[in-house]
DOKE-62222 format. One record per atom (N, C-alpha, C): residue number from 1; residue in three letters; atom name; x, y, z. Coordinates in Angstrom, 3 decimals. Last residue first. Layout:
! residues N
+-----+--------+-------+----------+----------+----------+
: num : residu : atome :       xx :       yy :       zz :
+-----+--------+-------+----------+----------+----------+
: NUM :    ALA :    CA :        X :        Y :        Z :
...
+-----+--------+-------+----------+----------+----------+
This chain:
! residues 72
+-----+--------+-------+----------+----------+----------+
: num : residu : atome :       xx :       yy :       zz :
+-----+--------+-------+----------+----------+----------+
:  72 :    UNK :     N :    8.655 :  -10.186 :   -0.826 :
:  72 :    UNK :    CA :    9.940 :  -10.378 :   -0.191 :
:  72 :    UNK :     C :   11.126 :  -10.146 :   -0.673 :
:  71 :    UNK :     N :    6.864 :  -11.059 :   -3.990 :
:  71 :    UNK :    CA :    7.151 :  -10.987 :   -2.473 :
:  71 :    UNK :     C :    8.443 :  -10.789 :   -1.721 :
:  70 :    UNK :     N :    6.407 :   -8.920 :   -7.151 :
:  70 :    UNK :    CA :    7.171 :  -10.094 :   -6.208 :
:  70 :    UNK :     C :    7.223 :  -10.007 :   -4.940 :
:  69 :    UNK :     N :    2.853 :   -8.100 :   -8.602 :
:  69 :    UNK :    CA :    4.178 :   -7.908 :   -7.357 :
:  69 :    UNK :     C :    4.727 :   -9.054 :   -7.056 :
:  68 :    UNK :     N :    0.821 :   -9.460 :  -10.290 :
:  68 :    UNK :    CA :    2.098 :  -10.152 :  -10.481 :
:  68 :    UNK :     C :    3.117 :   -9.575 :   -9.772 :
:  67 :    UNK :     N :   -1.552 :   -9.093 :   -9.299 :
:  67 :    UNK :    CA :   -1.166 :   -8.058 :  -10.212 :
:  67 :    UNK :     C :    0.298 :   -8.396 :  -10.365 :
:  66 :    UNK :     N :   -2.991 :  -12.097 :   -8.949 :
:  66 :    UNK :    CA :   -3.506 :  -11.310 :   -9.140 :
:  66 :    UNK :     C :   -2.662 :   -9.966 :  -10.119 :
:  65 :    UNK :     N :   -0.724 :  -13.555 :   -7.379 :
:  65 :    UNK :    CA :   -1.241 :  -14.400 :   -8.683 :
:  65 :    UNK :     C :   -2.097 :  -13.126 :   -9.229 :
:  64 :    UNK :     N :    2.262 :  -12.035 :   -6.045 :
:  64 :    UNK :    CA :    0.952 :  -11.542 :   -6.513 :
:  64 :    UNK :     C :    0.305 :  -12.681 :   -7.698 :
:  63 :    UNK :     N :    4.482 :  -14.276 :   -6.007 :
:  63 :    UNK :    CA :    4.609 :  -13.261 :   -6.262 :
:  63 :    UNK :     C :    3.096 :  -13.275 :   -6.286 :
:  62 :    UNK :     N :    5.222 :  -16.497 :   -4.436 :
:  62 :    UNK :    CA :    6.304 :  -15.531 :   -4.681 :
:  62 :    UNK :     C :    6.119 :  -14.464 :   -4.877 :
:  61 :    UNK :     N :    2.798 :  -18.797 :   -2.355 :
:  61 :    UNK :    CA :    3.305 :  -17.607 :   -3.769 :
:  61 :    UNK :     C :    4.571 :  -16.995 :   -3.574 :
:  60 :    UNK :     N :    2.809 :  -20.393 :   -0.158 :
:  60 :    UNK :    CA :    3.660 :  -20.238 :   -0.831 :
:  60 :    UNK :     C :    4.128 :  -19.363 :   -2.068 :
:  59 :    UNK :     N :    0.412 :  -18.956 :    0.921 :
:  59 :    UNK :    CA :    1.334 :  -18.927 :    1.861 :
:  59 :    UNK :     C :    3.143 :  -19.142 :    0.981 :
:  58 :    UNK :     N :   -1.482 :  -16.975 :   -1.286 :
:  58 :    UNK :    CA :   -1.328 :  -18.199 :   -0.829 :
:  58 :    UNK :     C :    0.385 :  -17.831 :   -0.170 :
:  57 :    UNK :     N :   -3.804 :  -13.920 :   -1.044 :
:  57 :    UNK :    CA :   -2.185 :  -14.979 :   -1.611 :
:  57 :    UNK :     C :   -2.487 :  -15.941 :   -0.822 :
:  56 :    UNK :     N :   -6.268 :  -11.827 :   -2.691 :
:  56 :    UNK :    CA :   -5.699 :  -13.210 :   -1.894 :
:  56 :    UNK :     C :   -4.607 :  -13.809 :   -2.015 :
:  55 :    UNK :     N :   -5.398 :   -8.692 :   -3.554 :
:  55 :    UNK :    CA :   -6.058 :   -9.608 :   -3.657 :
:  55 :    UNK :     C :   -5.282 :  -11.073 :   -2.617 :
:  54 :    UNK :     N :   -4.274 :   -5.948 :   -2.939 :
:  54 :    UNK :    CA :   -5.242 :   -6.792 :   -1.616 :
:  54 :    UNK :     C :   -5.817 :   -8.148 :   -2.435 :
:  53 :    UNK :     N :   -2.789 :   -5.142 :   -4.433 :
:  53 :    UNK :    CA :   -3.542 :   -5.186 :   -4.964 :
:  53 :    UNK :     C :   -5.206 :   -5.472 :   -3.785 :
:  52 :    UNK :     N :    0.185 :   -4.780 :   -2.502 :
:  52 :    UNK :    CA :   -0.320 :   -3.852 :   -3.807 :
:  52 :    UNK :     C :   -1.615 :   -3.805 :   -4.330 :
:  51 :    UNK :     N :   -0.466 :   -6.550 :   -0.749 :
:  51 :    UNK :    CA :    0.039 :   -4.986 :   -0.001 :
:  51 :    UNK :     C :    0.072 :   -4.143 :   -1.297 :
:  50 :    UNK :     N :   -2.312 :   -9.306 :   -1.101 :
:  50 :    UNK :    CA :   -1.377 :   -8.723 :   -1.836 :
:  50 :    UNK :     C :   -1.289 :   -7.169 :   -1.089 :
:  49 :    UNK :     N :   -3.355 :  -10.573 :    2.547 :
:  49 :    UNK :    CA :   -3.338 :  -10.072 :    0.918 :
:  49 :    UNK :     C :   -2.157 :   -9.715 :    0.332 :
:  48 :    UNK :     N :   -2.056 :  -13.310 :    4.507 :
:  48 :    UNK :    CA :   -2.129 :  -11.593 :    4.404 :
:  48 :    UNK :     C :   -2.363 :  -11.638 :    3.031 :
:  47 :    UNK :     N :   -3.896 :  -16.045 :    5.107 :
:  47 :    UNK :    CA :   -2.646 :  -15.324 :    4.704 :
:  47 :    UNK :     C :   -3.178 :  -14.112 :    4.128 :
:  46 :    UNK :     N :   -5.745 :  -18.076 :    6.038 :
:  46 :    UNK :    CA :   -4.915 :  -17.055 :    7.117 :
:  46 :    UNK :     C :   -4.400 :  -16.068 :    6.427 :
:  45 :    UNK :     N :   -8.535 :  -19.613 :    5.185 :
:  45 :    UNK :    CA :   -6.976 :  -19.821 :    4.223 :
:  45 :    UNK :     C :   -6.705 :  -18.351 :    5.215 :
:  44 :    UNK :     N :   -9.450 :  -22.529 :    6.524 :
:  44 :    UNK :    CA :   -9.914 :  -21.276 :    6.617 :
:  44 :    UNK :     C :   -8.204 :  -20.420 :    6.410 :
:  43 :    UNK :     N :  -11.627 :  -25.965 :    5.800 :
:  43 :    UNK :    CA :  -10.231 :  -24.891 :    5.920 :
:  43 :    UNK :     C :  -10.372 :  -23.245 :    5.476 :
:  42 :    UNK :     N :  -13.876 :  -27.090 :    5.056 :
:  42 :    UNK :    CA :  -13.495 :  -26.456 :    6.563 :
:  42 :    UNK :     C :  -12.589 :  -25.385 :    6.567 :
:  41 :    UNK :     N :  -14.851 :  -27.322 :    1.946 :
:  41 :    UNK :    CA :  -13.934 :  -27.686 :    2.722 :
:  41 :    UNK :     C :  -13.968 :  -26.936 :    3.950 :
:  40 :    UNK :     N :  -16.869 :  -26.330 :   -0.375 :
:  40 :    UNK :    CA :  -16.622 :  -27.954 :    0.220 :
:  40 :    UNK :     C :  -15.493 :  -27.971 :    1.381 :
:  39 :    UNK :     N :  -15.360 :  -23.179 :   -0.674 :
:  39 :    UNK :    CA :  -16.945 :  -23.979 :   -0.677 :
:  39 :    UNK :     C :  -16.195 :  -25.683 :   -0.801 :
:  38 :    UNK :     N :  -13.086 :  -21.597 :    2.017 :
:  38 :    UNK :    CA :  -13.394 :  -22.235 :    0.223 :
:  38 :    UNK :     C :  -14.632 :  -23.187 :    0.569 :
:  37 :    UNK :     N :  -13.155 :  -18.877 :    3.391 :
:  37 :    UNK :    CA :  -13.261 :  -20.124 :    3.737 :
:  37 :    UNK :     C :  -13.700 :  -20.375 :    2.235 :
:  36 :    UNK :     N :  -10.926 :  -16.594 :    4.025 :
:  36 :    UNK :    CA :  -11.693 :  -17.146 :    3.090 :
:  36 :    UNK :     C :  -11.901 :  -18.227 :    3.447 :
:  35 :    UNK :     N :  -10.788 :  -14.054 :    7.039 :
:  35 :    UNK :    CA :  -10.479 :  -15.195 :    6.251 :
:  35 :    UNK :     C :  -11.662 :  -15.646 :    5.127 :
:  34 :    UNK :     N :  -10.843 :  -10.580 :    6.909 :
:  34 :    UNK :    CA :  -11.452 :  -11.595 :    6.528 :
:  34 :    UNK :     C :  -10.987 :  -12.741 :    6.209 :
:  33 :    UNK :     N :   -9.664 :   -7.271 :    6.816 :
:  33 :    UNK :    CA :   -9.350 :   -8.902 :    6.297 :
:  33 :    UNK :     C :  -10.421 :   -9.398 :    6.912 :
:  32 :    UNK :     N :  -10.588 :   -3.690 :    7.145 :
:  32 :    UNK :    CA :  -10.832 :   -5.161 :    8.251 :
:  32 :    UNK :     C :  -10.226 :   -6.907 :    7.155 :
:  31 :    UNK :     N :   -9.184 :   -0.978 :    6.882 :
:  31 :    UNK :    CA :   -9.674 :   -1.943 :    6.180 :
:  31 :    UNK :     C :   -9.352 :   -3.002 :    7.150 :
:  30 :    UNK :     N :   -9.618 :    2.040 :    8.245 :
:  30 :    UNK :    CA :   -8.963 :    0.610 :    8.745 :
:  30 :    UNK :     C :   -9.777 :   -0.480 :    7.833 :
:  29 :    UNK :     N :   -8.643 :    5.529 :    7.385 :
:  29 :    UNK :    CA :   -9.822 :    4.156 :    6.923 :
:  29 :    UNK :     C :   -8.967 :    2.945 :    7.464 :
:  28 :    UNK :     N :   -7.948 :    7.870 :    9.967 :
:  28 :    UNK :    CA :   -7.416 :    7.104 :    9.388 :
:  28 :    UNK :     C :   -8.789 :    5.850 :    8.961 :
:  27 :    UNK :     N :   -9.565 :   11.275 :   10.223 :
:  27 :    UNK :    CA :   -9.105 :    9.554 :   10.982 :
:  27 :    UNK :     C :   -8.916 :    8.428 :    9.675 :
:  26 :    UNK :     N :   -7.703 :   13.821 :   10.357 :
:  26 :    UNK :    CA :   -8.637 :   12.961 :    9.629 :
:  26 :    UNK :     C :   -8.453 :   11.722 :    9.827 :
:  25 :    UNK :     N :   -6.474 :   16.172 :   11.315 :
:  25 :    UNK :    CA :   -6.591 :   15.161 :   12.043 :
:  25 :    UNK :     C :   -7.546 :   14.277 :   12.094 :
:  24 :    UNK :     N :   -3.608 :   17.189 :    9.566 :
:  24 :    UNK :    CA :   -5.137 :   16.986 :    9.273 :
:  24 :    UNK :     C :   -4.950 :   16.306 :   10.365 :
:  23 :    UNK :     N :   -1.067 :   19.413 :    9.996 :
:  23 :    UNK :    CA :   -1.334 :   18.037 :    9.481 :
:  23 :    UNK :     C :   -2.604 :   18.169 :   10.310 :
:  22 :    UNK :     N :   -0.294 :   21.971 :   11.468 :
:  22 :    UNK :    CA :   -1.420 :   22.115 :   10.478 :
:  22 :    UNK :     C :   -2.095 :   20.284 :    9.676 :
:  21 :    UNK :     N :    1.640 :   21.535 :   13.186 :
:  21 :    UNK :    CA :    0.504 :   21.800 :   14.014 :
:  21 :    UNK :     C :   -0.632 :   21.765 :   12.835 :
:  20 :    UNK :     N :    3.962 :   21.446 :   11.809 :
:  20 :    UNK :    CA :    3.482 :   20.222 :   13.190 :
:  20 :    UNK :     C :    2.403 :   20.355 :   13.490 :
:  19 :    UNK :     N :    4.401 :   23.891 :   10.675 :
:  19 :    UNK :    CA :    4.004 :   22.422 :    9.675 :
:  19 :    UNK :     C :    3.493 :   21.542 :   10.775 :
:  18 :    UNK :     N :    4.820 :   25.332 :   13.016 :
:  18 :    UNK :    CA :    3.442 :   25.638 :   12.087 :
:  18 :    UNK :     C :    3.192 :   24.222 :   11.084 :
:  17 :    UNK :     N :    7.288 :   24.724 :   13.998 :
:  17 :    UNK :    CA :    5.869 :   24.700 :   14.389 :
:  17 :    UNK :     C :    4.616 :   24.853 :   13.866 :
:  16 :    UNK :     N :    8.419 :   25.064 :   11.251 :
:  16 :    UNK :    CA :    8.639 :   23.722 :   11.962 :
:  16 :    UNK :     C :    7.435 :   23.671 :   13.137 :
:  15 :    UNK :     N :    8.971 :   27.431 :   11.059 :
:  15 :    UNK :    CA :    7.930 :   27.106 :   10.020 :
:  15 :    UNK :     C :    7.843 :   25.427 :   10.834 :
:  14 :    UNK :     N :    9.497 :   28.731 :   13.086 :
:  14 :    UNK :    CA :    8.377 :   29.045 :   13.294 :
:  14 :    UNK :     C :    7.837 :   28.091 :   11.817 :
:  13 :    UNK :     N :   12.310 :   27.590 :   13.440 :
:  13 :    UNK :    CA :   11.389 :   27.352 :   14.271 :
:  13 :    UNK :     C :    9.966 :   27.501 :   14.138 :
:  12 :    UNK :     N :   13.405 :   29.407 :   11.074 :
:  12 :    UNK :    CA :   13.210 :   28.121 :   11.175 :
:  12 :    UNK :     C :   12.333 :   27.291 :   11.915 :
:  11 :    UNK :     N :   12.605 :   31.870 :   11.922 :
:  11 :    UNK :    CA :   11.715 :   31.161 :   11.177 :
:  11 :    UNK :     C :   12.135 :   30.144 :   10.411 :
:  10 :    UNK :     N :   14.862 :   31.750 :   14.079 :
:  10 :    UNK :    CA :   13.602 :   31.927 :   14.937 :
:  10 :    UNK :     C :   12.329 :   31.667 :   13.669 :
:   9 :    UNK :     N :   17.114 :   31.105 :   12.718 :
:   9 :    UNK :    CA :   17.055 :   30.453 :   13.267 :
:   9 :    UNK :     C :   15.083 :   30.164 :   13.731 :
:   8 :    UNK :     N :   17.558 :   33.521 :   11.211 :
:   8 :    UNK :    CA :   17.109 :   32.176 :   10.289 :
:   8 :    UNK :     C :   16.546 :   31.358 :   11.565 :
:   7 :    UNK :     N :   18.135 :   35.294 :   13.348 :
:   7 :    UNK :    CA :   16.700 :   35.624 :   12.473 :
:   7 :    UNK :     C :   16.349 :   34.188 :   12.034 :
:   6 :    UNK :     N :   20.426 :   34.342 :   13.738 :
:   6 :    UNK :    CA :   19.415 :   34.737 :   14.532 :
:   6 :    UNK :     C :   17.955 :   34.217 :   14.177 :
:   5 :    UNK :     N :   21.768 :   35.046 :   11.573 :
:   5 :    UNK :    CA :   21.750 :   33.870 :   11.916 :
:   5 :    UNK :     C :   20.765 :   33.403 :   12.953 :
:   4 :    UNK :     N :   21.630 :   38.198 :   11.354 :
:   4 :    UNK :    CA :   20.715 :   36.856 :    9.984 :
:   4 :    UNK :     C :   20.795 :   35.381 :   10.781 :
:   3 :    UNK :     N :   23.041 :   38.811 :   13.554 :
:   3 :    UNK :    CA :   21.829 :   38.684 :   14.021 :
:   3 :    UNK :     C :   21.109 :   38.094 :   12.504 :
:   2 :    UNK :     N :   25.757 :   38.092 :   12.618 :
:   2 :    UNK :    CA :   24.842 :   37.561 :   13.850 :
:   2 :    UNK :     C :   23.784 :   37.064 :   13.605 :
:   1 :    UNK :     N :   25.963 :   40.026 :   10.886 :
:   1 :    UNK :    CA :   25.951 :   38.650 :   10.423 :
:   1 :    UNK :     C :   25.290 :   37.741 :   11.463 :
+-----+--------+-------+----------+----------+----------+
């Protein structure tokens, strides 16, 4: 009985090294933002996209004006 406990143990280990070592080491896409600057005005709108759609939010939305996600 031992030695099954043994055994489990050493391809426990071996599948736990082998999953650690086979993840890809495909570089990650970094999408860059951009402020919007609106036509007639200076102002340069800061706020993070939608995290569902990336479209533009406003500081006060609640929710996605684009795919209607609620914030927060």
């Amino acid at each position: 009985m031992f030695e099954i406990a043994v055994a489990s143990v050493f391809i426990a280990i071996a599948f736990v090294a082998v999953g650690t070592t086979s993840r890809s080491s495909a570089p990650i896409a970094v999408m860059e933002v951009q402020p919007v600057i609106e036509k007639g005005t200076e102002e340069i709108l800061t706020d993070l996209p939608c995290p569902w759609c990336l479209a533009q939010t406003n500081e006060d939305d609640a929710w996605c004006p684009s795919c209607g996600q609620p914030f927060g």
